[in-house]
Each structure stands twice: as C-alpha cells, then as structure tokens.
C-alpha positions in Angstrom: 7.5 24.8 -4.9 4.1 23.7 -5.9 5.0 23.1 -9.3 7.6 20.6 -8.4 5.3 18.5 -6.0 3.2 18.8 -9.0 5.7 17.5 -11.8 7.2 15.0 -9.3 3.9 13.4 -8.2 2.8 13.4 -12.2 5.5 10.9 -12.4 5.4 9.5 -9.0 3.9 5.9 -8.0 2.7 3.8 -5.1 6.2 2.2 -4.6 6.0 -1.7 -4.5 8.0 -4.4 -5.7 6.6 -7.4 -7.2 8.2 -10.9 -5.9 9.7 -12.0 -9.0 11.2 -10.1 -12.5 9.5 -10.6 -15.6 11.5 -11.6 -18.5 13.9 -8.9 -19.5 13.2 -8.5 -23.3 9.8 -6.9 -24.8 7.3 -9.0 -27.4 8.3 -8.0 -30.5 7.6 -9.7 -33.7 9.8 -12.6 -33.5 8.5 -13.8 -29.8 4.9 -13.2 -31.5 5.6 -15.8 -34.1 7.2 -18.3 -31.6 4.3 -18.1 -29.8 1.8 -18.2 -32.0 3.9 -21.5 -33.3 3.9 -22.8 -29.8 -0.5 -22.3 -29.7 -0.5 -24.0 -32.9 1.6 -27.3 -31.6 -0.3 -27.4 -28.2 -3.4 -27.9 -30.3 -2.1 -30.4 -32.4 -1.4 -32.5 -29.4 -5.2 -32.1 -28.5 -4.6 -29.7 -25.8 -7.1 -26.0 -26.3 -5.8 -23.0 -27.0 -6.1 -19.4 -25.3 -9.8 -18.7 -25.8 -9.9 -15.5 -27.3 -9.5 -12.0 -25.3 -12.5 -10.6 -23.8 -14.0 -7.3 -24.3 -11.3 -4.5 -26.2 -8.4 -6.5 -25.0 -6.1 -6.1 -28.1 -2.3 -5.7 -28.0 -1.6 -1.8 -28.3 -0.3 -0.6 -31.5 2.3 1.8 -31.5 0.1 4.8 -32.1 -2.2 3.9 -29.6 0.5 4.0 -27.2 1.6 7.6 -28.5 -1.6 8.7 -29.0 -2.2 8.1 -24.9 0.9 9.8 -24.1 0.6 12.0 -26.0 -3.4 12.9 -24.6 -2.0 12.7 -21.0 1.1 14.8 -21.2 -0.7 17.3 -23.7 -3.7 17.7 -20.6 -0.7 17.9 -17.7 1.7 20.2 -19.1 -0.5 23.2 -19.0 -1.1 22.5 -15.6 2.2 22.0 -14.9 3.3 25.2 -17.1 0.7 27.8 -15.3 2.1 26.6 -11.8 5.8 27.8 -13.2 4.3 30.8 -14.7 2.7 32.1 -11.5 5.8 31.3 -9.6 8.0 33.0 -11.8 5.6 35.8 -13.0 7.1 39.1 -10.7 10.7 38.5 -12.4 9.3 38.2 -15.7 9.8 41.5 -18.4 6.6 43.8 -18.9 6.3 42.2 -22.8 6.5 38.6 -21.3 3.8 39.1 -18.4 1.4 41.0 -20.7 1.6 37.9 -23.1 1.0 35.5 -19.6 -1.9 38.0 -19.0 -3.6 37.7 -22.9 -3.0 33.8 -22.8 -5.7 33.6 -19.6 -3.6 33.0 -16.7 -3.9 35.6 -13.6 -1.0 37.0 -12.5 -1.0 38.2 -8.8 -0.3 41.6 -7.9 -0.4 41.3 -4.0 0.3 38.8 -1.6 -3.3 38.2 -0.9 -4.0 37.7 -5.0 -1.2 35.2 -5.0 -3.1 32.8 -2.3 -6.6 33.2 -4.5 -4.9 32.5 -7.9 -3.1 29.8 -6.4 -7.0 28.5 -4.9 -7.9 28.9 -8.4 -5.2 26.7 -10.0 -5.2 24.1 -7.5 -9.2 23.7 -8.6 -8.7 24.1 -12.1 -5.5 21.4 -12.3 -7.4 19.3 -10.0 -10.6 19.2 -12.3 -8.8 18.5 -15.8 -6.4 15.7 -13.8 -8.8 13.9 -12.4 -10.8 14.0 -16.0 -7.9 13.1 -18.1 -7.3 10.1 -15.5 -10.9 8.9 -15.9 -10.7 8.9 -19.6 -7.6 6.8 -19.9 -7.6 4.8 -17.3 -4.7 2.3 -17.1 -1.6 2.7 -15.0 -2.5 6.6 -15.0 -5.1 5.5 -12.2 -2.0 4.5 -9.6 -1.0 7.7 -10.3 -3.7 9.5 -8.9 -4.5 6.5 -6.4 -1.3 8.1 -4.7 -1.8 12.0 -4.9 -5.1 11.4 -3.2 -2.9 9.9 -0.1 -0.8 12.4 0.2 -2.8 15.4 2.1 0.5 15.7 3.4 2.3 17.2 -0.3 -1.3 18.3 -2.5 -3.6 20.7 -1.9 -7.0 19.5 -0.8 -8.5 20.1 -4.0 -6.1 17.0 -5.4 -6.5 14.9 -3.1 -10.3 15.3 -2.7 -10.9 14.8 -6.1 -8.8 12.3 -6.4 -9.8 10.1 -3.5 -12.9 8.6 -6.1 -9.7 6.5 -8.0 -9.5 4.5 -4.9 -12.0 2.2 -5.9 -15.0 4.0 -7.8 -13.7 3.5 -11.3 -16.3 2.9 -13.5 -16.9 -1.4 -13.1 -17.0 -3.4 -16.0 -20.7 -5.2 -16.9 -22.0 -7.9 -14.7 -22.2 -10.0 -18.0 -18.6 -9.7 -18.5 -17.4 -10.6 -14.9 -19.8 -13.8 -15.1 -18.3 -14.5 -18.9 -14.7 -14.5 -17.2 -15.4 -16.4 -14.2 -17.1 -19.3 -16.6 -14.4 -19.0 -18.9 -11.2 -19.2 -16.0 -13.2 -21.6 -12.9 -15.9 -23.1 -14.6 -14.6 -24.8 -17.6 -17.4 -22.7 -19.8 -20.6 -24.3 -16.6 -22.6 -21.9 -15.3 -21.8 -20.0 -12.6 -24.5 -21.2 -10.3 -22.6 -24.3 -10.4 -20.4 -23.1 -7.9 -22.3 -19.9 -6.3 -25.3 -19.9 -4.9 -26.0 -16.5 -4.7 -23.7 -13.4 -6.7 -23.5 -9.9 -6.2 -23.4 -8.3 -9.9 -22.8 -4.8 -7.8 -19.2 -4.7 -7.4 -17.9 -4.1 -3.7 -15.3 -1.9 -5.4 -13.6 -1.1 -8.9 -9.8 -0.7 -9.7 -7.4 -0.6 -12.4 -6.7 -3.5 -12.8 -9.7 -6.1 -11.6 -13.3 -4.9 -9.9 -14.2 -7.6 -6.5 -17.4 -8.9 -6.1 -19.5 -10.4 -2.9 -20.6 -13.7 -3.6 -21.8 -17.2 -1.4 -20.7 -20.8 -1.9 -22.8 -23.6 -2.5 -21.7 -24.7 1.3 -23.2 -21.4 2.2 -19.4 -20.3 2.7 -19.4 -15.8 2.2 -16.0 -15.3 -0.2 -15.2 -12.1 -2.4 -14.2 -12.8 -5.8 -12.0 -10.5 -7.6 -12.0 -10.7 -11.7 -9.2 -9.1 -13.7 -10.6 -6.5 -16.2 -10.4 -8.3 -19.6 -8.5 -5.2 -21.3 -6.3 -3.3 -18.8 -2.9 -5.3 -19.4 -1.9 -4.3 -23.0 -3.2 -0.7 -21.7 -1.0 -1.1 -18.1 2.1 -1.9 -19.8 1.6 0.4 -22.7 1.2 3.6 -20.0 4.2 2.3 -17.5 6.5 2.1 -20.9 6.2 5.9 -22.1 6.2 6.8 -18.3 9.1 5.2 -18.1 10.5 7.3 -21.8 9.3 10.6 -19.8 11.0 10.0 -16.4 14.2 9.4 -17.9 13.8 12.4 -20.3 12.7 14.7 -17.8 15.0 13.0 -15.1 17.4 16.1 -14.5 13.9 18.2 -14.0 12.6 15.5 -10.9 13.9 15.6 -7.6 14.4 11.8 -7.4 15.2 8.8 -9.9 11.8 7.8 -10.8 13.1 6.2 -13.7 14.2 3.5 -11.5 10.9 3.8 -9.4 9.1 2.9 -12.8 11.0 0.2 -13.7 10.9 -1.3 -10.2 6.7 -0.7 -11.1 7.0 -2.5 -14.2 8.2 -5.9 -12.3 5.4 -5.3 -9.8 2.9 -5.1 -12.5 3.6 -8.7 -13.6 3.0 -9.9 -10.6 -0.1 -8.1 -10.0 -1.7 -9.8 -12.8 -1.3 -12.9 -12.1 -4.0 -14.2 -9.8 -2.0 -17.7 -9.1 0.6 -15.4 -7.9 -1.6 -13.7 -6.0 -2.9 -15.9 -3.9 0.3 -17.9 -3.4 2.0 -14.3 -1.7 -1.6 -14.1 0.8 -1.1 -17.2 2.3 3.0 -15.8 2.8 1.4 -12.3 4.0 -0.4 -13.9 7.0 2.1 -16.1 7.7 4.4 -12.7 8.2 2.4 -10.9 9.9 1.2 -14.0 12.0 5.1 -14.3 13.3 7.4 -12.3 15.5 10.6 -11.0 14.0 12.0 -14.0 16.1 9.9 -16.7 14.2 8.0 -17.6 16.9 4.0 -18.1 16.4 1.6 -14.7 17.3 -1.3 -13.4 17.0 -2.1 -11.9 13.3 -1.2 -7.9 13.7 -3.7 -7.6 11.0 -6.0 -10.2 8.9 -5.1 -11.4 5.8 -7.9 -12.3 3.3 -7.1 -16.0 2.1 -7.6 -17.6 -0.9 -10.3 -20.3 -1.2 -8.6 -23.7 -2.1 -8.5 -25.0 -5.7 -10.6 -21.6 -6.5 -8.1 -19.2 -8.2 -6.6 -18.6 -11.8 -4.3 -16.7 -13.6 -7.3 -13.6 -14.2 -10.0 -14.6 -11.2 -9.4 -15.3 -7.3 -11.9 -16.8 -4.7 -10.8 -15.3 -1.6 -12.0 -14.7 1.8 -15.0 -12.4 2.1 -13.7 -8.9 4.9 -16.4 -7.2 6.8 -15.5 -4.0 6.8 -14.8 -0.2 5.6 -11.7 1.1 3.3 -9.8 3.3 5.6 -10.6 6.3 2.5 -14.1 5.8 3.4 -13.7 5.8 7.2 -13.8 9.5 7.8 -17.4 9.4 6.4 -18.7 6.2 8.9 -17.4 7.9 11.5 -19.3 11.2 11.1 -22.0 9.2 10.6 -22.1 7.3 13.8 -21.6 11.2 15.1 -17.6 10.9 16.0 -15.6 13.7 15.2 -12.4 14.4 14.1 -10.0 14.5 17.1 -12.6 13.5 19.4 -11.7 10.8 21.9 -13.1 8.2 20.3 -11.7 9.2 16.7 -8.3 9.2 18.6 -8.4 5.8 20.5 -9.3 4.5 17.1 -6.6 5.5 15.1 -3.9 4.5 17.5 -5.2 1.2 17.3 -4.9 1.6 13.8 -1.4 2.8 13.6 -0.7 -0.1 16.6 -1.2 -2.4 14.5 -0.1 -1.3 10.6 3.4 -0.7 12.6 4.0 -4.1 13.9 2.5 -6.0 11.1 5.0 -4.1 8.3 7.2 -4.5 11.2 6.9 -8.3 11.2 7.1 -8.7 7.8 10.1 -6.1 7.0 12.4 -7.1 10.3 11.0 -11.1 10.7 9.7 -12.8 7.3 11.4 -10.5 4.8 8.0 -11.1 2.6 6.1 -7.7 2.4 2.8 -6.2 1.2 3.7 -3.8 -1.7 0.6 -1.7 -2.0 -0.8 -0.5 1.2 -3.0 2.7 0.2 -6.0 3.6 1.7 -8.2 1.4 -0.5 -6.1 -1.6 0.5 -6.7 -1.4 3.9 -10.1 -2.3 5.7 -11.2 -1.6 9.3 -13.4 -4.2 10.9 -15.8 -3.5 13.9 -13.1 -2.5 17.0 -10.8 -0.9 15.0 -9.6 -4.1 13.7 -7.2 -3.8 10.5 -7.4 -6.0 7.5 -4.9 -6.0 4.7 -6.4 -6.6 1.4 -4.9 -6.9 -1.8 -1.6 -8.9 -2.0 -0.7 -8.7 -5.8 2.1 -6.5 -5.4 4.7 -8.3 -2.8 8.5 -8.7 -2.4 10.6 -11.1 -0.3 14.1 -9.4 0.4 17.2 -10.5 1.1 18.3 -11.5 4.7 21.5 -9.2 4.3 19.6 -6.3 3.1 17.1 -6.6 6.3 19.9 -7.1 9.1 21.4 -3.8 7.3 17.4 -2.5 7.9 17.4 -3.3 11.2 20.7 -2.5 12.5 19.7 1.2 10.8 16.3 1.5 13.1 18.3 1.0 16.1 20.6 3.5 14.9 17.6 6.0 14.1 16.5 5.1 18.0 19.9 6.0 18.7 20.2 9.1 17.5 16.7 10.2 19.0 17.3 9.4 22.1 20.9 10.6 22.3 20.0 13.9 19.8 23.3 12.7 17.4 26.6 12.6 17.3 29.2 12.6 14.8 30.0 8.8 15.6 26.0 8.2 14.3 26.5 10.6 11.0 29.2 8.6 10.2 27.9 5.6 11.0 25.2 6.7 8.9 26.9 7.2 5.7 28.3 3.7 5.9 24.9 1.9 6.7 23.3 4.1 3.5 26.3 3.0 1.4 25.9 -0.7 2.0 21.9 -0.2 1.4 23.8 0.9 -1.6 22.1 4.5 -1.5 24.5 7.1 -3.5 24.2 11.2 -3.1 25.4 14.0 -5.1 28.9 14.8 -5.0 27.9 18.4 -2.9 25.5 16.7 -0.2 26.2 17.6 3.1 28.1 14.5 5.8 24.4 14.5 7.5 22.9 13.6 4.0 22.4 10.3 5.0 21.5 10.3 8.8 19.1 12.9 7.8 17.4 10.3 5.1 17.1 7.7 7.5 15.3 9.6 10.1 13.0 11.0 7.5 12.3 7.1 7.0 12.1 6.0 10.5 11.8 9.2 12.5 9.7 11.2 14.3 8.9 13.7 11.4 8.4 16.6 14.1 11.8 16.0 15.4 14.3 18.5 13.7 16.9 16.9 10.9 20.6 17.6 10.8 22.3 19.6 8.2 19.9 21.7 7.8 17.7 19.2 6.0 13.5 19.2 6.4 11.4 16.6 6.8 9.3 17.8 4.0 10.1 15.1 1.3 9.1 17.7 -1.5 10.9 20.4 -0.2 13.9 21.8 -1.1 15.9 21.1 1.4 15.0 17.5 1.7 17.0 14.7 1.9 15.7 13.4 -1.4 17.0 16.0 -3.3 20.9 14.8 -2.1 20.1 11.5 -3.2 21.8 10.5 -6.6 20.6 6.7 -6.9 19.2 4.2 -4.7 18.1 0.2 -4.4 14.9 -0.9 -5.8 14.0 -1.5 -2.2 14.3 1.3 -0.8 10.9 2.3 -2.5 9.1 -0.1 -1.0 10.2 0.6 2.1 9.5 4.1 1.5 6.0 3.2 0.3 5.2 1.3 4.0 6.7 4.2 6.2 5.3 7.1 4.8 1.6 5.5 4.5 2.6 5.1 8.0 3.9 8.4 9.5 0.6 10.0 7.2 -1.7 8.2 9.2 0.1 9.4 12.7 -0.1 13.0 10.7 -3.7 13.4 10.0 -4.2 12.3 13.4 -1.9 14.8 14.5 0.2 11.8 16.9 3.8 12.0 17.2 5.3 8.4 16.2 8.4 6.9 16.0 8.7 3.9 13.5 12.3 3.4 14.6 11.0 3.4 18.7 8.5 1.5 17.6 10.8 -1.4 15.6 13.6 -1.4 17.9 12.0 -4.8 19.5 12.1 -6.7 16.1 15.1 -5.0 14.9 16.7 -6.2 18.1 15.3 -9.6 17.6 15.9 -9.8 13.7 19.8 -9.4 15.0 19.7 -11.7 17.2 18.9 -14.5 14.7 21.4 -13.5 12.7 21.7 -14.5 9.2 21.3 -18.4 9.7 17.7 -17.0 10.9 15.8 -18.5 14.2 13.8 -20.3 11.6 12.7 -21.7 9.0 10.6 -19.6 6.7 7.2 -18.8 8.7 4.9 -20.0 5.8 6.4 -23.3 5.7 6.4 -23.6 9.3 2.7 -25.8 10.7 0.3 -23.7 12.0 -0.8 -26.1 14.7 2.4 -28.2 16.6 2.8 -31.4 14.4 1.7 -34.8 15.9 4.5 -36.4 17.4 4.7 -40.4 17.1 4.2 -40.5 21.2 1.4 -38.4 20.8 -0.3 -40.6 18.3 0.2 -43.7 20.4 -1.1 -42.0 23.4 -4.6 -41.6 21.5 -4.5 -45.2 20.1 -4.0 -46.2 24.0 -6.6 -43.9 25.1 -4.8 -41.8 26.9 -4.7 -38.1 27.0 -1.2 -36.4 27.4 -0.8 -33.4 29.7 0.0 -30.9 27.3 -2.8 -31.4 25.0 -4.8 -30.8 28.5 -3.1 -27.4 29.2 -3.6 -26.3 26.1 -7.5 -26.6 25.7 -7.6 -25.3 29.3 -5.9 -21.6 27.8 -8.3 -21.6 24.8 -11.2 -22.5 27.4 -10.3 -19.9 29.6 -9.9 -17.3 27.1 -13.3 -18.4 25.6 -15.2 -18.1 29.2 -13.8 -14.9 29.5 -15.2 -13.5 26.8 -18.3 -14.9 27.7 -18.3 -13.6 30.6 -17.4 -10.1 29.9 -20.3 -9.9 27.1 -22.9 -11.4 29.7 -22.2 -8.5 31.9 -22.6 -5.6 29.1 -25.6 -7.2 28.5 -26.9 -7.0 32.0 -25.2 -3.7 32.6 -27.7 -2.1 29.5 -30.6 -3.7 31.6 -29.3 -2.5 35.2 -27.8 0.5 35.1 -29.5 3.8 33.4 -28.7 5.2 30.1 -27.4 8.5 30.8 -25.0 6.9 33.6 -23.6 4.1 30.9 -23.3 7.4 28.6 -20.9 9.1 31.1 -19.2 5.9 32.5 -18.5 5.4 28.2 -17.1 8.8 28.1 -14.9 8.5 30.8 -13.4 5.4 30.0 -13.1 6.6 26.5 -10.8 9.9 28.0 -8.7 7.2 30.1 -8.2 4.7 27.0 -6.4 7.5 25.0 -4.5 9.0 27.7 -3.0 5.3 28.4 -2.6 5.4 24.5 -1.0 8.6 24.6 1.3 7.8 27.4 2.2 4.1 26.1 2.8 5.7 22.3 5.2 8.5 24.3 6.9 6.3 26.9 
C-alpha cells in the first residue's frame, strides 16, 4: 500500500557501510571531562588545542534533539495517518468517516475519486516533506536523497520534489568555506597562498560538506570539498532518535531498519573524516582499475583522486570532474534536443549501465573495497557517456568468505535463469542465504530465499517463485519473509538496485547475475588465498627490475620496454588518425549526408547494444 512505501521510506536510508566502527559507547559526561583533561595536557606540553567550532557547531542538548524529532515526526505522521485513512475509509462506520470528513480529509466515493484524492495527497505529503526536510536539515536530507531515486516505489510528486536534496541545499557563506580551509590547510595563511583563483559559488551543496572549483598555484584545476562547520552534532543527533523510532515502530516496517540505521551510524563516522576519505579514493580506483582476477585494467569508471599532502580531517583537495550529475542529465539531454528513448538517449545509457555494472562488479567480486553511496548525485557523466564516481566517504572492505559466498550465489542466480529453477537451486538457495547469515520468518515459503536473491541479481521482469514479486514494497515481496540479515547485505542492496533502476527508467532488461558471472567465476577461481595481493598496494607501472636498471646504465634498451611504447604509440596514432578524418569528413562530405550517416550508425550502435546486453 502506499502508506507502507510511505512509512518504510520515512525510515529508509541510502544503504552504505562505512570501512571501520566507531567506538561503541556514546560521549557522555565522563568521556567529556577526560577529554577536556586530555586538551588541557596537550597544551601544557606546548602543543595548540582544537580551535574553536565554527559557525552554530555546538554539541546538541537533549532537548534540541527531542525538539527535532519531535518537529519531524509531528510533520510526517499526518501524512502518514491520511494515507491509512483513505485506504481504510470504505470499511470504516458512518460516525467514524463523518469525523474523517469534518477533520479535512476527502474520502472517495468512486473509483475515479479514489485516483484524484490520491493525486491530491501525493502533492500535499510531497510539499510538507520536502519543507520539513529543508528546515532541519541533517541526516533527514539522506532520507529524502533516496525517495527522490526511487521513481520506481514514490509517486512522481516525491520524487520530483525531492530531487532538489541531491545537491541544491542551501550552501554555507563563501566567508565560512575560506575561514575553514585557512583554519584546516593553511595554518591560519591566506588562501591565495595556495589557490590562485576560487570559486565562492559552490559546484554543489550536501548535508554534510558543499564542493567548490578552484586552481592551484601550478595552474593544476582541483575541487575542494569543505565539511559544513555544524552538521555532525546535528547528523548524529537525527541518526540516534531514528534509530529510537525504527526499533519502536519495528513490528509496523516491513524490514529491520533498525539494523539499517545502525549500520548508517558507522558509515557516518567515516564520512566525516576527510583523511579517511581520501585514503578509501585512492582504494576505489584501484578496485575498479582491477579485474576480479587482480590483474591490471582499464578504470570501469574514474575515480576523483586526492591531491597529495592537501587533505584534513574537515577539507579535501581532490581531483577537479568535468561533467554532469546523472540527476541533472535528463535536463542536458533535452537540451542538446535528445529525447527520452530516442536512439541516442538509449546508446547512452547502456554505456552507462556497461560500466556502473563491472565497476561494482570489480569492486564487490575482485577488491572486496566498495563505494557505499552511489545515488544520482554521486555519479557524473563525462563527454561520451563516460562515468565518474564521486564521493568516496562512505566505503566498506568485506570479508573474502563473505564475497566467495557472493559470487558462488550470482552463478547460482545465472543458473536458475537460464535453467527456469529447480528444487536442487531452492535448496541450494536457502543454504547460501543461511551462510550470508540471512534469517526469515518462521511461515516463509522454501522459495523465500531463491526468490531474494533474484530480486538482488535478477532480471526484475523475470517472474519469482513462490508466488513472490519483484516489487520490494509490495506485499508479496521477499522482504517481507525476511526476519534479520547481515550488515552487508544493505550495501549490496544499495549498489544493485541503483543499478536495476537505471536499466528500469530506460526500460532495458538486465541481468546483474549474467552480467557478473565472469568475475564471480574468476573470484572462485582465486579462491580464498586470492590471485593477489591487495590491488591498491600492488605498483601501478611494472617495478624496475635490477636487470633493467643496468641495461639503462649500459645504454641499452631492453625489448620489452620497446614493445610496450610501440602499443601506447599505436593506440595514440590511432586516435589521431580517426579525429583527422572527422575533421576532414565535416569539410568533405555535406551536412545533411553526415546527418543521416549519424542517424544510421546511431540505430546500428543500439541494436549491437541491444543484442550484446541480450546474448
């Protein structure tokens, strides 16, 4: 029902892990005087203490925290309660439904009232969520950040609305970013010590830190991102009586978001340090810059890296993308007159999908080191389709056991579609979800499982077992049989379904579990001693070998060295070559013909695509 998606989602989060657990117990007064002890002995050594916060960065008191629950929940509940009122208003008593009538809610009479009032509510809801989310900010913003992703679950007036929390929150003051960048790089200089020019407009704002365009004094083109001095009392204050509500209301939810919040609440540690940050970018692109196998590839997406020696705990120097937020790209396009499902609009986003797919696929089946938090606003499209991944604050490195037991269940998913199932599979099934360490209520069906992990890896149009749908928020999902689950499992969750939305909106049938059988195959292989060591500690370039350096000292050249300047040479002319010719082509050959020849080649591109993606 729509109330549920509406109640779930309230509670529900961009699923990410962070790559380390903060310390288990909360600051209370005691750790608040031993710190305060420990400031006080580090200056009497000579070494500074914390400058002081910032802005409205202050600790939260109590009834600050309350008094923001207490202002969200009071603004969501009516939504929530008009939703159940509509749904439930034909079996309600004459006296009951004349009282739902006097309080201002419609109450449909007809089948064709029922979809206007529901038009009605979706607009209304819509307009006082998205205002209650402005005015508190915080970690209600993630909130939000993920309704607007899922056109898939919300009605269009959500996720429309909603779309602006991406990264159009309202930016903090130029004078404040340049205070914090002085205060964290600069040692208190100015900041045209180390810039020499500085965008004060923001590229984009978030909840937790705004990123700005900016150009070394080596002429270099970076993006610095600055934390916002006074959203982590605020952050942790929100994910706290979140937590409280999910586990009050957990018997109300169709899934344990208790344990989807407190999986949160590690990630949001790590997401605010910057140091931390930048440390898991340079592990990203070695992921995604690796087979499953370990062996050297081509980046499946770029990775923004950090700047050496410019990064801190609240501001990261970082490389500077050229590009649009795929939230935004809709809008480009129709500008550059491409339409939805046009040829070109198609070709485009299998490239896209192409390449999201084997870069989580790398890093979930080959590194084990993934990107937590890739919504819309996270991920940037470069001139050619190219994909960028920004934004690696939320991250987790998983366990080799745990991603053989991943990969031998894609194969298994593959199985099952190409084979249509078997009772062998929904046993094998229930044994792979058990060691994930998945558990399901005590009247889910056998299929309970197999039917989860092809809602995970599947082709969503292909029909489930057990009488299950591939609607997660329906009743009859697979979610619903699901008692508890790993803290994993909802960041793999998080990748896949960004994923299989994607290959939705564009209306492509795609198989993550056809697509990953190459790397889960691979990852296999390797076992659990691995093919490798760990791909970011592995040399970009093939060390210098002791022969090799004496060859040079002799002046001599050795063979390989010769073969492979000869590939990058040949791969450089080529490209030469083939832009030479669409330059003279646009001088030879008439407009209207180029026109047509681009239009045809455009139609053949996506039928390859098409056949390649359905081979």
């Amino acid at each position: 029902s729509t109330f549920a998606m509406i109640l779930a989602l309230a509670l529900s989060q961009p699923s990410s892990s962070a790559l380390s657990s903060p310390p288990s117990g909360r600051i209370g007064p005691h750790s608040a005087r031993r710190a305060s002890a420990q400031c006080m002995a580090a200056g009497s050594v000579g070494v500074q203490p914390e400058p002081l916060p910032l802005g409205d960065e202050a600790p939260l008191t109590p009834a600050a925290r309350v008094k923001r629950a207490l202002t969200f929940w009071g603004r969501v509940v009516p939504i929530l309660g008009a939703y159940k009122v509509v749904e439930v208003a034909a079996d309600l008593p004459a006296p009951l439904r004349l009282a739902v009538g006097l309080s201002g809610v419609r109450i449909p009479e007809t089948e064709t009232e029922s979809g206007e009032v529901y038009e009605e509510l979706h607009e209304w809801g819509s307009q006082r969520l998205e205002s209650t989310i402005q005015e508190l900010k915080g970690f209600y913003v993630k909130t939000g950040q993920v309704i607007s992703t899922r056109v898939d679950l919300f009605p269009e007036q959500y996720t429309s609305r909603l779309a602006s929390l991406q990264d159009s929150l309202d930016p903090m003051p130029a004078a404040v970013v340049r205070e914090v960048i002085e205060r964290e790089l600069l040692q208190g200089e100015p900041i045209s010590s180390l810039f020499a020019s500085f965008d004060d407009e923001p590229l984009g704002a978030a909840s937790i830190a705004q990123v700005h365009g900016a150009t070394l004094l080596d002429g270099r083109r970076v993006a610095v991102k600055v934390q916002r001095p006074n959203c982590e009392p605020k952050l942790k204050g929100d994910i706290s009586n979140l937590k409280r509500f999910a586990k009050a209301l957990g018997k109300a939810l169709p899934v344990d978001y208790y344990t989807v919040f407190c999986e949160l609440e590690r990630a949001l540690y790590g997401e605010l340090d910057f140091l931390q940050e930048a440390q898991s970018a340079l592990k990203v692109h070695a992921s995604v810059s690796h087979t499953a196998g370990g062996k050297p590839a081509e980046p499946a997406v770029a990775v923004p890296l950090p700047v050496p020696g410019l990064a801190s705990r609240r501001v990261l120097v970082m490389d500077f993308i050229p590009g649009t937020p795929l939230n935004k790209m809709a809008a480009v396009l129709e500008e550059r007159g491409i339409k939805p499902g046009s040829p070109e609009s198609e070709l485009a986003g299998r490239r896209i999908l192409a390449q999201l797919t084997e870069a989580f696929g790398r890093m979930m089946l080959g590194a084990g080191f993934i990107h937590g938090d890739p919504h819309p606003g996270n991920i940037f499209l470069m001139e050619g389709a190219r994909v960028a991944l920004i934004d690696c604050g939320q991250v987790k490195q998983i366990s080799t056991d745990f991603r053989l037991k991943l990969a031998q269940a894609v194969l298994s998913v593959d199985e099952w579609q190409q084979t249509g199932g078997s009772p062998e599979l929904v046993q094998r099934a229930k044994e792979s979800m058990a060691e994930f360490g998945v558990t399901f209520v005590d009247d889910a069906p056998d299929e309970a499982a197999a039917a989860l992990a092809l809602l995970l890896f599947g082709d969503p149009d292909a029909p489930m077992p057990g009488g299950f749908s591939n609607a997660e928020l329906s009743p009859d999902s697979p979610i619903k049989a699901i008692a508890s689950f790993p803290q994993e499992l909802v960041l793999l969750g998080r990748a896949t379904i960004l994923i299989k939305g994607i290959a939705k909106r564009l209306g492509v049938r795609w198989s993550l579990a056809a697509k990953w059988k190459p790397a889960a195959e691979a990852a296999l292989e390797c076992g659990v001693d691995g093919c490798t060591m760990p791909v970011w500690s592995s040399p970009v370039q093939p060390a210098v070998t002791p022969a090799a350096s004496a060859a040079r000292a002799a002046g001599r050249t050795r063979f390989a060295e010769v073969a492979s300047s000869l590939s990058a040479a040949g791969k450089l002319l080529g490209s030469w070559a083939i832009g030479r010719s669409g330059a003279a082509a646009r001088y030879v050959v008439p407009e209207p013909i180029r026109a047509r020849a681009k239009k045809v080649a455009l139609r053949v591109a996506t039928r390859v695509a098409r056949a390649r993606d359905t081979a």
